[in-house]
C-alpha positions as CSV (number, residue, x, y, z in Angstrom):
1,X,-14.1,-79.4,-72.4
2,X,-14.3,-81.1,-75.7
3,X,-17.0,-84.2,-76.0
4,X,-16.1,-86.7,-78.4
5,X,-18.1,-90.3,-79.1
6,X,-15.2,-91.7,-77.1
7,X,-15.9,-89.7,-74.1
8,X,-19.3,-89.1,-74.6
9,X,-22.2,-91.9,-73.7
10,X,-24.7,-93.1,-76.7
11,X,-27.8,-93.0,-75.8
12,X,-29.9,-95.9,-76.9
13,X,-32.3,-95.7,-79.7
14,X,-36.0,-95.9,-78.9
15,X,-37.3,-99.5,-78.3
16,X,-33.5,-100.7,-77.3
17,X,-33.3,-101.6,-73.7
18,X,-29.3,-102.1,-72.7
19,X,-28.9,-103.9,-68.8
20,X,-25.2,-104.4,-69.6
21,X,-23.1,-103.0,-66.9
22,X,-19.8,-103.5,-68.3
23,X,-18.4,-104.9,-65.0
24,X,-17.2,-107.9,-64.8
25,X,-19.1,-110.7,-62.9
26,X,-17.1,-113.7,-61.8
27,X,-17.7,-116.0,-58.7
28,X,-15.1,-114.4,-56.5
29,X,-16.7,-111.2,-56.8
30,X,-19.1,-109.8,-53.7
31,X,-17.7,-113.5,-52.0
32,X,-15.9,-114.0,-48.8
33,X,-15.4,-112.3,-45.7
34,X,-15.0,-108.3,-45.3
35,X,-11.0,-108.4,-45.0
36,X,-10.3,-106.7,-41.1
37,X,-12.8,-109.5,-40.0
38,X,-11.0,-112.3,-41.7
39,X,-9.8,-114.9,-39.3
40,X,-6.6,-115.4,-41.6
41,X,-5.6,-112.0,-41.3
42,X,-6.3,-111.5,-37.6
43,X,-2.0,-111.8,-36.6
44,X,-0.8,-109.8,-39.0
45,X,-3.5,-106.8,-38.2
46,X,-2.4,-107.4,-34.6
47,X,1.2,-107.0,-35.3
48,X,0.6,-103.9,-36.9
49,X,-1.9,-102.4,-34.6
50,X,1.4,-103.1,-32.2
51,X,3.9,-101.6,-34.6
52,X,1.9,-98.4,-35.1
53,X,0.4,-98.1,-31.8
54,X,4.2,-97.9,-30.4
55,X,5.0,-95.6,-33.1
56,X,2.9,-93.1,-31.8
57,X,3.3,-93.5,-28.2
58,X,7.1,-93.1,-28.6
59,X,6.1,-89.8,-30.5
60,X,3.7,-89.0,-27.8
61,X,6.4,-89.6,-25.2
62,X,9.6,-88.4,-26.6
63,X,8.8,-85.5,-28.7
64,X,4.9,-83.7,-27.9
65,X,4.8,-84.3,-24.4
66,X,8.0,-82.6,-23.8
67,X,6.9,-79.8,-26.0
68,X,3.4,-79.3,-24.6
69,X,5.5,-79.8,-21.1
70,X,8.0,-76.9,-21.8
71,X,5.5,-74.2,-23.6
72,X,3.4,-74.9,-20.0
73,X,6.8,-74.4,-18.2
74,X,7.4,-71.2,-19.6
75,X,3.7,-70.1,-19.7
76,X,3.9,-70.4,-15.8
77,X,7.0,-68.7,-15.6
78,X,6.5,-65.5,-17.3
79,X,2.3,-65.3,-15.4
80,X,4.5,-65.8,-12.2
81,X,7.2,-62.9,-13.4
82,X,4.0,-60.8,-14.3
83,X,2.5,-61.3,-11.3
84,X,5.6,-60.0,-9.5
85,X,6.3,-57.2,-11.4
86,X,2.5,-56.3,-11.0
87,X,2.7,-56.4,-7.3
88,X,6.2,-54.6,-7.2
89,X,4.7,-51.6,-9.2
90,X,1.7,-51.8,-7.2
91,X,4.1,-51.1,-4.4
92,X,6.1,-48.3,-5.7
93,X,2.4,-46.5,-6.9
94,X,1.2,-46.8,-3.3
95,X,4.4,-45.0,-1.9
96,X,3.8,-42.3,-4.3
97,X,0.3,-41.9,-3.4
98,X,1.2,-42.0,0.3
99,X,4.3,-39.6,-0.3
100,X,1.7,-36.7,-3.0
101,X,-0.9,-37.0,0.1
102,X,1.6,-36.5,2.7
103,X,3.2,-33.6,0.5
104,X,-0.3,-32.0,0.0
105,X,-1.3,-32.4,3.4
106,X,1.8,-30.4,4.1
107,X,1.2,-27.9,1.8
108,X,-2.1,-27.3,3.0
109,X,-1.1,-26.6,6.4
């Protein structure tokens, strides 16, 4: 970056004291009330906080909550499905165990 007197700041010369801000300084300035706790503006806040409040709930309701709704759906679809295809080759491992023990019990004999 390039520094130029017109980007640069000048210092002051020894002895020179400068208290100039450079902002400007009117009556209206740092006056009055912080603007959300403005009586004037009280309805119009309140019409938005309406306006933006249903916004979002209708968002809420109509589109995430039917999401969030279906992905739990499906979540406790497939743990159910896993579950019974856990107990069903549970099952099936059993009757093989059962049938090689029977087998070598016979074999044995």
């Amino acid at each position: 970056m390039f520094v130029t007197p017109a980007f640069a700041q000048e210092t002051p010369a020894e002895g020179q004291l400068h208290t100039e801000t450079g902002v400007a300084h009117d009556e209206a300035h740092g006056g009055g009330v912080f603007p959300p706790f403005d009586f004037s503006t009280y309805p119009s806040q309140l019409l938005w906080l309406v306006i933006t409040f249903s916004v979002f709930y209708m968002l809420m309701q109509k589109v995430i909550v039917p999401r969030v709704g279906g992905i739990l759906e499906n979540r406790h679809d497939r743990i159910a499905q896993d579950l019974d295809e856990a107990a069903r080759l549970k099952s099936e491992s059993d009757a093989a165990i059962e049938t090689y023990e029977r087998e070598l019990t016979a074999a044995k004999a």
